[in-house]
LOMAR-636402 format. One record per residue (C-alpha): residue number from 1; residue in three letters; chain; x, y, z. Coordinates in steps of 0.001 Angstrom, whole numbers, plus 500000, padded with zeros to 6 digits. Layout:
<mitors>
{i:NUM	aa:ala	ch:A	x:X	y:Y	z:Z}
...
</mitors>
This chain:
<mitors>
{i:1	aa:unk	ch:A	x:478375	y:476379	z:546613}
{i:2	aa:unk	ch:A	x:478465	y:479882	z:545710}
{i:3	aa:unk	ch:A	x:474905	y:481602	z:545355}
{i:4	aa:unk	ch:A	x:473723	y:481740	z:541847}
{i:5	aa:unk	ch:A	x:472888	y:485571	z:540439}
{i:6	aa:unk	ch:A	x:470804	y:485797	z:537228}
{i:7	aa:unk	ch:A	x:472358	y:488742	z:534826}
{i:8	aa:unk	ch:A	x:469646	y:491719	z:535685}
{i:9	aa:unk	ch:A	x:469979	y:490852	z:539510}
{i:10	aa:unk	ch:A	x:474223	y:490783	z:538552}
{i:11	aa:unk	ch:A	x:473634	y:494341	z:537019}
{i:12	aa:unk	ch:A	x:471119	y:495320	z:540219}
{i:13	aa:unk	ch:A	x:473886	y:494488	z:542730}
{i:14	aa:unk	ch:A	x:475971	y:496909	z:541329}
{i:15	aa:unk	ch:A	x:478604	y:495324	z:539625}
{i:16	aa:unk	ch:A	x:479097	y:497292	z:536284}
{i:17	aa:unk	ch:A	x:482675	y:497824	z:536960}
{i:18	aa:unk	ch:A	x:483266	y:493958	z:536597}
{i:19	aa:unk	ch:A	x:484535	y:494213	z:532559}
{i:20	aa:unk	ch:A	x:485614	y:490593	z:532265}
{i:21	aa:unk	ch:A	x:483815	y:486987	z:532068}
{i:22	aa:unk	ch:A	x:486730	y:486342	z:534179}
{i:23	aa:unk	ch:A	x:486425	y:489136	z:536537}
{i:24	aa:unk	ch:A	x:482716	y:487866	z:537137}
{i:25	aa:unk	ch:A	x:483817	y:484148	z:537852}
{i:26	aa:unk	ch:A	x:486472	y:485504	z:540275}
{i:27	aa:unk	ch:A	x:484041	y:486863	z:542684}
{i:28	aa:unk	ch:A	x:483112	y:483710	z:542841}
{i:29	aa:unk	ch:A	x:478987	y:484341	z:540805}
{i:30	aa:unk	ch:A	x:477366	y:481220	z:539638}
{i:31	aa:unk	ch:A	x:476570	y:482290	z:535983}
{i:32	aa:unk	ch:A	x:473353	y:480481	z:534858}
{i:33	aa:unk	ch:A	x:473193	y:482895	z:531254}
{i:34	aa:unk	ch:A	x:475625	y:484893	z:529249}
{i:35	aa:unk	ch:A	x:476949	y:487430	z:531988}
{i:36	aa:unk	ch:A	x:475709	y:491402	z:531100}
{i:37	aa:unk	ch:A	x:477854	y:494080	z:530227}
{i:38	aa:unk	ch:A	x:481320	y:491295	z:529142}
{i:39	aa:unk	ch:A	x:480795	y:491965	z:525321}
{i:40	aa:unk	ch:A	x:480401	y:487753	z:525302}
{i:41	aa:unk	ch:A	x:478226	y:487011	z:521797}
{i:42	aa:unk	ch:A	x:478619	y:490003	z:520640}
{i:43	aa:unk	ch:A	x:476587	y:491865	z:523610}
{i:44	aa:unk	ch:A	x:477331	y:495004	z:525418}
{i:45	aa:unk	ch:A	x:480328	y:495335	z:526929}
{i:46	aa:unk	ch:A	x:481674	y:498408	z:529633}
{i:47	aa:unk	ch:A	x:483838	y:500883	z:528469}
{i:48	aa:unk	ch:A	x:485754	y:503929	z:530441}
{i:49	aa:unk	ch:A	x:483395	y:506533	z:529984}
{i:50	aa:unk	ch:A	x:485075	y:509570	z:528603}
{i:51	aa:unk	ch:A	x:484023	y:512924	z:526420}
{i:52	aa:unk	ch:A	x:484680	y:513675	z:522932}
{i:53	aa:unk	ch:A	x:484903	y:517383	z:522009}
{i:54	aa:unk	ch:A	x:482480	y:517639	z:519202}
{i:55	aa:unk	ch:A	x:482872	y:520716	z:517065}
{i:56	aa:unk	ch:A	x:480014	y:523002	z:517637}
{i:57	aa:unk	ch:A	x:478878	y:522759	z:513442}
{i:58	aa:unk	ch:A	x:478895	y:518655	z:513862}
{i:59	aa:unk	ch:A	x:476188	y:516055	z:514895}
{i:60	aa:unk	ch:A	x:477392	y:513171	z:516673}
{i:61	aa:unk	ch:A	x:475929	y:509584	z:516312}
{i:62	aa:unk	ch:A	x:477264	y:507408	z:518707}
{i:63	aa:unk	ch:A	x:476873	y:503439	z:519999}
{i:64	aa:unk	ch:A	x:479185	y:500845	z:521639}
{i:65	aa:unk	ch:A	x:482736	y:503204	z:520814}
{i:66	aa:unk	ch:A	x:481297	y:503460	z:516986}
{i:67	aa:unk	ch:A	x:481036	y:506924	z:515947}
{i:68	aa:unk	ch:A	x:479088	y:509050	z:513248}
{i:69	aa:unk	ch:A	x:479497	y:512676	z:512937}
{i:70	aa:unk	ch:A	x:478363	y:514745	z:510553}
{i:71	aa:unk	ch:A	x:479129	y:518889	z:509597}
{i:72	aa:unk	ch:A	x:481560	y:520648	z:510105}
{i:73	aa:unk	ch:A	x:484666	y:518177	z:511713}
{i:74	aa:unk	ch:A	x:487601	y:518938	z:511125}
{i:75	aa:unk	ch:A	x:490934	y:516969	z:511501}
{i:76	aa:unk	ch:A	x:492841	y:519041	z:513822}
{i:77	aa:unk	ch:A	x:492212	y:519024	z:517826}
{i:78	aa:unk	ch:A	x:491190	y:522839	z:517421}
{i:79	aa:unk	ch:A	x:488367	y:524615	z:516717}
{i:80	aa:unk	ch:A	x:490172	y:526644	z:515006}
{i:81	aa:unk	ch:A	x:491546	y:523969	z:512259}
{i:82	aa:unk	ch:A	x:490166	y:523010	z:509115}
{i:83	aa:unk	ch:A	x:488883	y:525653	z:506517}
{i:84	aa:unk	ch:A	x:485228	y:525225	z:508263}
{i:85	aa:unk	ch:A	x:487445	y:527465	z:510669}
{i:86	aa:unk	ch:A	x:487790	y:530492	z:508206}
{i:87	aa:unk	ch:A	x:483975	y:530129	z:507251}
{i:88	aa:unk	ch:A	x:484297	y:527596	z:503939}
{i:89	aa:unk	ch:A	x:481518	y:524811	z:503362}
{i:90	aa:unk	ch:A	x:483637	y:521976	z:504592}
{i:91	aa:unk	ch:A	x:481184	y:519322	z:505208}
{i:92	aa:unk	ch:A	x:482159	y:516373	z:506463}
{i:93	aa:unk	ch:A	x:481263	y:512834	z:507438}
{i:94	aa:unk	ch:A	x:483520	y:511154	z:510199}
{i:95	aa:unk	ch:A	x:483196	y:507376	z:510469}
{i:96	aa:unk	ch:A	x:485377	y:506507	z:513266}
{i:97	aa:unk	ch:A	x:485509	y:503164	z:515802}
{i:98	aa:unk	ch:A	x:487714	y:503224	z:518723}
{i:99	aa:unk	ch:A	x:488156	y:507213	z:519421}
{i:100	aa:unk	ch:A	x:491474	y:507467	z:520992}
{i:101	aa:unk	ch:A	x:492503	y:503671	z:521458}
{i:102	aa:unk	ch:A	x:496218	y:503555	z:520992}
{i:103	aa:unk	ch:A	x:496307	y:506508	z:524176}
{i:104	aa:unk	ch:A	x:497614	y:505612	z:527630}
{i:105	aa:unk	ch:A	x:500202	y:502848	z:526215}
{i:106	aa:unk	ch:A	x:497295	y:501118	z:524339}
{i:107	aa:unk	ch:A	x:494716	y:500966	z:527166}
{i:108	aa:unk	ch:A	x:492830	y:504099	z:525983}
{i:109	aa:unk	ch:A	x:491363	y:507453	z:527505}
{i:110	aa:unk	ch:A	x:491084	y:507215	z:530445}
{i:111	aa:unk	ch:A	x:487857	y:508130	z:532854}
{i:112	aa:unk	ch:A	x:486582	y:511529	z:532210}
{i:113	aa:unk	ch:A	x:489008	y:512317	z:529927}
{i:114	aa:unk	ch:A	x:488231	y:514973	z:526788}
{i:115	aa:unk	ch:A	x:489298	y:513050	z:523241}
{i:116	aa:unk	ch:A	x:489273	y:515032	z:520005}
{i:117	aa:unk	ch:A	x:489680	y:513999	z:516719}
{i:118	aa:unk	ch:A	x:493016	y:512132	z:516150}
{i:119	aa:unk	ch:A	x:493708	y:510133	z:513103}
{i:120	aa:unk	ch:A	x:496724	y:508841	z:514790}
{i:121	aa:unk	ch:A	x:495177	y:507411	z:518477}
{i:122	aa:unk	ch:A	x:491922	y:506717	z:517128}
{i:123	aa:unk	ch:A	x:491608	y:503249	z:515867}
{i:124	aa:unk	ch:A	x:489944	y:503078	z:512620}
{i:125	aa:unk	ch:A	x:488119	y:505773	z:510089}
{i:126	aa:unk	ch:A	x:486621	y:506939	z:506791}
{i:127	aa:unk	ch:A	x:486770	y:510400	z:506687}
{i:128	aa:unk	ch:A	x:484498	y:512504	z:503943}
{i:129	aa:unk	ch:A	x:485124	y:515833	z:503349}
{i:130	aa:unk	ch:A	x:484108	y:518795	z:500559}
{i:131	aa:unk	ch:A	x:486746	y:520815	z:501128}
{i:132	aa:unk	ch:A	x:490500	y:519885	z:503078}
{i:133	aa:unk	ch:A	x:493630	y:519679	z:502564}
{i:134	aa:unk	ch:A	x:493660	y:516081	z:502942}
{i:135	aa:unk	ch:A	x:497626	y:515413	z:502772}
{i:136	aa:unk	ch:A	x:498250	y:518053	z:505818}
{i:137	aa:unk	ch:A	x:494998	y:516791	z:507609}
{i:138	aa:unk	ch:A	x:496848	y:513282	z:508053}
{i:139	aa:unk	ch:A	x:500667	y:514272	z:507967}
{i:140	aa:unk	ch:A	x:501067	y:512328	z:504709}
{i:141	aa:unk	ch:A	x:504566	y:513744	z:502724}
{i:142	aa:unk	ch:A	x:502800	y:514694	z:499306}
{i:143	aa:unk	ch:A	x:504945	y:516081	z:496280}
{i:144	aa:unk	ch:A	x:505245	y:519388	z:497268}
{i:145	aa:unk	ch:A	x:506661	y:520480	z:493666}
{i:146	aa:unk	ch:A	x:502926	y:519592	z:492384}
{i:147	aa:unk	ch:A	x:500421	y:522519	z:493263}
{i:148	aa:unk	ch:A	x:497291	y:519965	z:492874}
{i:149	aa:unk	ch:A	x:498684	y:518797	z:495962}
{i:150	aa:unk	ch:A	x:498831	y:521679	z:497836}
{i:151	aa:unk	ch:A	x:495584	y:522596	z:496807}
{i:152	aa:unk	ch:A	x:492264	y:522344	z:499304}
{i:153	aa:unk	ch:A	x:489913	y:519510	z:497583}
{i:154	aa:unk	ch:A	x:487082	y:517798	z:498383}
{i:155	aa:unk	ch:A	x:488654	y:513887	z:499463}
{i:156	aa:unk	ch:A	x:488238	y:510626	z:501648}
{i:157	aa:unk	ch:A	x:490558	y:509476	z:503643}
{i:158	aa:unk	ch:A	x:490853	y:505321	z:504825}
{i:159	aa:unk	ch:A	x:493025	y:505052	z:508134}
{i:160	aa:unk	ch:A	x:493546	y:501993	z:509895}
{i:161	aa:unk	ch:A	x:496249	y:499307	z:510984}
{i:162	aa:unk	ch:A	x:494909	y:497436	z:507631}
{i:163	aa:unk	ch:A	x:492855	y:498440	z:504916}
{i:164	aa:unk	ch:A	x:491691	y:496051	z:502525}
{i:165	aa:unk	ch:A	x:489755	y:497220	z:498847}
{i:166	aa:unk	ch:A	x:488096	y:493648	z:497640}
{i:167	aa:unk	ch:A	x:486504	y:493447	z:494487}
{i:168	aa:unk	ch:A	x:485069	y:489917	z:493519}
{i:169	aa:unk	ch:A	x:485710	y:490934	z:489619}
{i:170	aa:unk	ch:A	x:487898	y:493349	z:489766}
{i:171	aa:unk	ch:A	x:489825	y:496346	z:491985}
{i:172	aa:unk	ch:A	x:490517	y:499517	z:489526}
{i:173	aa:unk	ch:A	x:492037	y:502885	z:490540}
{i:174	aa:unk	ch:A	x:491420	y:505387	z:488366}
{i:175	aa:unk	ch:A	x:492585	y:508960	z:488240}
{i:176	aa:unk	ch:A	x:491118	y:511958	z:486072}
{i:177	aa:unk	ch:A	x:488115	y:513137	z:484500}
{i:178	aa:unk	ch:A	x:485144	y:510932	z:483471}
{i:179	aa:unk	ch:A	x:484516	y:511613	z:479503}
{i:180	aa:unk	ch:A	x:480824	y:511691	z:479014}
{i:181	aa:unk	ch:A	x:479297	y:510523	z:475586}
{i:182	aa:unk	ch:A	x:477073	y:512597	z:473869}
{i:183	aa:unk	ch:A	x:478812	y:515516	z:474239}
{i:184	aa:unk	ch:A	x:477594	y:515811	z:477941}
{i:185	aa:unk	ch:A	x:480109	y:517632	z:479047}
{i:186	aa:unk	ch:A	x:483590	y:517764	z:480545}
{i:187	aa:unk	ch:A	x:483796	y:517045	z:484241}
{i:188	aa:unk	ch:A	x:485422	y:519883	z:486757}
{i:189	aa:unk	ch:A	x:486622	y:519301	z:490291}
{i:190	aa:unk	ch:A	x:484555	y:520025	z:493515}
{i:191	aa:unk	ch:A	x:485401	y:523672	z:492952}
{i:192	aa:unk	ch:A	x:484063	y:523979	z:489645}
{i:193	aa:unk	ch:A	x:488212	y:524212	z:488576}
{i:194	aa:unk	ch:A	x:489758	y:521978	z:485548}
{i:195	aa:unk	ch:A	x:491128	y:518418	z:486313}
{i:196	aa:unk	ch:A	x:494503	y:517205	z:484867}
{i:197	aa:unk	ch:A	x:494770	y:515330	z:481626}
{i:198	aa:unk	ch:A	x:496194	y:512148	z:483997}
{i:199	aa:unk	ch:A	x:496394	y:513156	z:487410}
{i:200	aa:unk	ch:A	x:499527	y:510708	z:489036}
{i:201	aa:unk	ch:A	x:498677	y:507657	z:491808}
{i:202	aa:unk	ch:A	x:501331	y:507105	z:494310}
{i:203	aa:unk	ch:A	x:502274	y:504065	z:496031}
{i:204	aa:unk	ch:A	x:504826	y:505555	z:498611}
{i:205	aa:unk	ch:A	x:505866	y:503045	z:501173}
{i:206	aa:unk	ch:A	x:506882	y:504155	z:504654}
{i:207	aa:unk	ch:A	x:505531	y:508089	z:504385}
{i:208	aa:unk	ch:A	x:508804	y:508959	z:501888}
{i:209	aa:unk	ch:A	x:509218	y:510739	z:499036}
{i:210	aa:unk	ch:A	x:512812	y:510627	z:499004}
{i:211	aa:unk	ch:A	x:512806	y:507978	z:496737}
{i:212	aa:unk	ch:A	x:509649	y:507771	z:494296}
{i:213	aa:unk	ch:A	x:510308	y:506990	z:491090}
{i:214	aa:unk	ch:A	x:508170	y:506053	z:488039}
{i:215	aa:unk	ch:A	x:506982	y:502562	z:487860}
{i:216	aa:unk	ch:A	x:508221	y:500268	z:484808}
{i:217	aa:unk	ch:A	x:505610	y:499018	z:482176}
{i:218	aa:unk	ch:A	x:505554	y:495948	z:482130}
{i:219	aa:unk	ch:A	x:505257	y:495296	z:478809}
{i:220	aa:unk	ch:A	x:507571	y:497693	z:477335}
{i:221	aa:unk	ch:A	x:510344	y:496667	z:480050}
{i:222	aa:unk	ch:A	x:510338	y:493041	z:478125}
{i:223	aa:unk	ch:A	x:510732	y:494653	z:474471}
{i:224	aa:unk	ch:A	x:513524	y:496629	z:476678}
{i:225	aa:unk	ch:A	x:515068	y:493462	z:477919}
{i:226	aa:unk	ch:A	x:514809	y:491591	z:474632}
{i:227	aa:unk	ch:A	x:516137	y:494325	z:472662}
{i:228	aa:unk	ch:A	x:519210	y:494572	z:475221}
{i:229	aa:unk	ch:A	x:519270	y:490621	z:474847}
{i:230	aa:unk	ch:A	x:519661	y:490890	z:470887}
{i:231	aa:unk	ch:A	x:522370	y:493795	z:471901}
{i:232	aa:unk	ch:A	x:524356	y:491141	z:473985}
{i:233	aa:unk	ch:A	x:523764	y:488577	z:471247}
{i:234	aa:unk	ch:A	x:525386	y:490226	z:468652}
{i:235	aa:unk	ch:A	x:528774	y:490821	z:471365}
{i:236	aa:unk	ch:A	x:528048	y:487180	z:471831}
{i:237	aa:unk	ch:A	x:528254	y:486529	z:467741}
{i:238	aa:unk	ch:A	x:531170	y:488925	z:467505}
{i:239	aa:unk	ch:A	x:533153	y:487027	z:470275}
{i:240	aa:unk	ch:A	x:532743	y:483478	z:468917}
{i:241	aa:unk	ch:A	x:534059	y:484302	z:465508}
{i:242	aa:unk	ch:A	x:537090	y:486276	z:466861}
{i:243	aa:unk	ch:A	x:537726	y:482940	z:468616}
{i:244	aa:unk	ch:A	x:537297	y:481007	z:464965}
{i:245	aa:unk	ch:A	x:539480	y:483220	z:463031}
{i:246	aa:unk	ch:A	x:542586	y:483534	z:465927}
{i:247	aa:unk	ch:A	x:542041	y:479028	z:466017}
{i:248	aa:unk	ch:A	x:542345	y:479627	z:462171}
{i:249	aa:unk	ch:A	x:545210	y:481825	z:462440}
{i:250	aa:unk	ch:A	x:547238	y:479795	z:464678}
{i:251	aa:unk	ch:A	x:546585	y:477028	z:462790}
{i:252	aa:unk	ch:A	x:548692	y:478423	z:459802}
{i:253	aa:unk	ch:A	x:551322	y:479979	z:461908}
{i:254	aa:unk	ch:A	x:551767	y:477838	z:464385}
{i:255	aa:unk	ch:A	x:553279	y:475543	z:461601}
{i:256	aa:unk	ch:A	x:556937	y:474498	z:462726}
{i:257	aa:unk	ch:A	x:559640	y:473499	z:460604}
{i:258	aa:unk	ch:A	x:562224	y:473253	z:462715}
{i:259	aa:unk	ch:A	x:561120	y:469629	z:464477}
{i:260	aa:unk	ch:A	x:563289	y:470422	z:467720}
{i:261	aa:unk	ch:A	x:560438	y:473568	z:468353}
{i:262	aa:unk	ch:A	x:557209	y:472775	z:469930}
{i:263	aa:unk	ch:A	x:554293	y:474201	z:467724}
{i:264	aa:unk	ch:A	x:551983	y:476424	z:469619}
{i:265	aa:unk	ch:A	x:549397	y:476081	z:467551}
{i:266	aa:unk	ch:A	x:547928	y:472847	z:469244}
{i:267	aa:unk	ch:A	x:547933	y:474275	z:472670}
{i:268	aa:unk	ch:A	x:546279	y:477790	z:471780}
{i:269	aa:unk	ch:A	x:543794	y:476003	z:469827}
{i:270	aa:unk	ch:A	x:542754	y:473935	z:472504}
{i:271	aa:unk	ch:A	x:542925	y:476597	z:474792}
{i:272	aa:unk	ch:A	x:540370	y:478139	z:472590}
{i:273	aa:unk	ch:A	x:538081	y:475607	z:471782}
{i:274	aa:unk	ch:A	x:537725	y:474341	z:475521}
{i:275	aa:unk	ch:A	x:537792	y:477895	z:477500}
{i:276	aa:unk	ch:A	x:536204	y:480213	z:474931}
{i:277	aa:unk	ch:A	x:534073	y:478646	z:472481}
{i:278	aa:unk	ch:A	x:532809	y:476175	z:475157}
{i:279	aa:unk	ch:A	x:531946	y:478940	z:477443}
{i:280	aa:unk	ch:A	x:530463	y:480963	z:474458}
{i:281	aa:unk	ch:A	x:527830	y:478188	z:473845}
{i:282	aa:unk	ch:A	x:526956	y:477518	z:477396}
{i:283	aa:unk	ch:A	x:526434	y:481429	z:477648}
{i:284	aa:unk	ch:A	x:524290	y:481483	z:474159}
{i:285	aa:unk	ch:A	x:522076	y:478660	z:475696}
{i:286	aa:unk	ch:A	x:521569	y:480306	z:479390}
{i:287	aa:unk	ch:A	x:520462	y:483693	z:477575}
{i:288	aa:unk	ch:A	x:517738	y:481810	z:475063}
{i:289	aa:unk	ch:A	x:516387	y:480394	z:478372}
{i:290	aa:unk	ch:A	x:516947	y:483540	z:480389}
{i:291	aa:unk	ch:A	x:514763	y:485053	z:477411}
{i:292	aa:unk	ch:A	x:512270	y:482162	z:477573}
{i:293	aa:unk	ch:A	x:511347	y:482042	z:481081}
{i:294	aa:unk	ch:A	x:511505	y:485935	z:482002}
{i:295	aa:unk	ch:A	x:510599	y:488089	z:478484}
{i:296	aa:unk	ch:A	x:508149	y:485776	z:477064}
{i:297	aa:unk	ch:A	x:504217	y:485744	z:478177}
{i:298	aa:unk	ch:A	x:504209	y:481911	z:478284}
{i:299	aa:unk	ch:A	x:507556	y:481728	z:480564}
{i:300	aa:unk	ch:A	x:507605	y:480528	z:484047}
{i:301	aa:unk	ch:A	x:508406	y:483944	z:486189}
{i:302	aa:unk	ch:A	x:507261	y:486255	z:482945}
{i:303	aa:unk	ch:A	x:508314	y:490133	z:484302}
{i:304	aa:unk	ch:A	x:504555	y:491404	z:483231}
{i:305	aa:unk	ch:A	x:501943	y:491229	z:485450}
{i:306	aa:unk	ch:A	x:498873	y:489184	z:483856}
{i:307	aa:unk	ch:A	x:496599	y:490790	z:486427}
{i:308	aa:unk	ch:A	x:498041	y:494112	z:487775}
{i:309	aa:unk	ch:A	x:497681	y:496916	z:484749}
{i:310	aa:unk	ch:A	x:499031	y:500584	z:484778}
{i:311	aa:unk	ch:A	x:499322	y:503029	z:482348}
</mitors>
């Protein structure tokens, strides 16, 4: 039977190198409580110890791989990066879990090894800042034709594998100034500067700008569509009674008074009846329903959102 080792007299022996549950029942430990240092129910766990360059301006909180720092952090690996560099209030608050977990192939820095800020090894953040350039600080493509965009601001910046924003009533994202009542006031930006009358929101999937366009309203895309429906309805109208007056037509000439001559009357006619005006009302009907289910707010797969808004 092998010998059975309480946790503190595990940790005593020596053994802090064991990460694993596993790795504990392999050496063959009797475990009478939850094992120290495995991270089971939520406890501490061991982790490769390694240093994090700190900018001299910041104060670092740190616990478990969770990381607060506060001052002057910049973005970039240097010292020299960010406009705290070039002596600019550029206060900051880094939130940041997992410091430099996608290095070494996913396992990590390794032992002894000197991390800096990276937004793209480090697992998870919520950066603050008074004054960056927020776009450059994460390689995001921004419009570079816009000079609000190449401007330093104060921002915050969300980086993870997912980011969620959950609102119980109600997720809004709203751009420009805040109008105050009471004449209080109009509000400036973080440098005191004006603020566009409707500063633009982006949604650009896969870090391109190649192809961002301006997204449809939805409501004025359906009095689009059922204008261009009443445009196609009135070719539709136009149609049918060229295919009335040519059966009228060849009605009258196709009369034949020599009785050895087929008329051709009868055969055009039917042609037109069966192939044309047939058609014309199965086309009439498909476009009323085409109308009903996509233009109209009570239709099955209406185009308009009845929960996402934009202006």
């Amino acid at each position: 039977m092998p010998k059975e080792i309480k946790n503190k007299d595990y940790v005593k022996q020596g053994n802090e190198s064991l990460n694993t549950a596993q790795d504990i029942i392999d050496q063959g430990v009797s475990i009478n409580g939850v094992p120290t240092r495995t991270g089971l129910f939520n406890t501490r766990i061991n982790r490769t110890k390694f240093l994090y360059n700190a900018p001299d301006g910041a104060r670092v909180r740190e616990n478990q791989g969770a990381y607060i720092v506060m001052g002057q952090v910049p973005m970039g690996a240097s010292q020299t990066s960010g406009y705290g560099a070039i002596g600019l209030p550029a206060d900051s608050i880094d939130l940041v879990v997992g410091r430099g977990s996608s290095l070494n192939k996913g396992k990590g820095p390794k032992k002894g090894e000197v991390v800096n800020n990276n937004h793209m090894s480090d697992a998870a953040r919520i950066y603050i800042c008074r004054l960056t350039d927020v776009d450059r600080a994460f390689n995001i493509e921004s419009d570079s034709t816009k000079i609000s965009q190449r401007t330093p601001r104060s921002a915050v910046a969300v980086k993870a594998d997912h980011v969620r924003l959950i609102g119980r009533e109600g997720v809004k994202i709203v751009t420009g100034k805040v109008f105050t009542p009471n004449g209080g006031g109009e509000e400036k930006n973080s440098l005191g500067g004006n603020i566009m009358p409707a500063p633009k929101i982006d949604l650009v999937a896969g870090n391109n700008y190649d192809n961002v366009q301006g997204v449809a309203l939805g409501e004025r895309t359906s009095e689009c569509l059922t204008e261009l429906n009443e445009i196609v309805g009135q070719i539709w109208s136009a149609v049918f009674n060229l295919a009335l007056i040519q059966a009228g037509f060849n009605s009258v000439v196709g009369v034949n008074p020599l009785p050895w001559i087929p008329a051709a009357a009868a055969p055009a006619n039917m042609g037109i009846y069966t192939k044309v005006l047939n058609s014309l009302y199965q086309t009439r009907t498909t476009a009323s329903m085409w109308e009903l289910n996509y233009l109209k707010w009570h239709g099955k797969e209406y185009i308009v959102s009845k929960n996402v808004r934009t202006n």
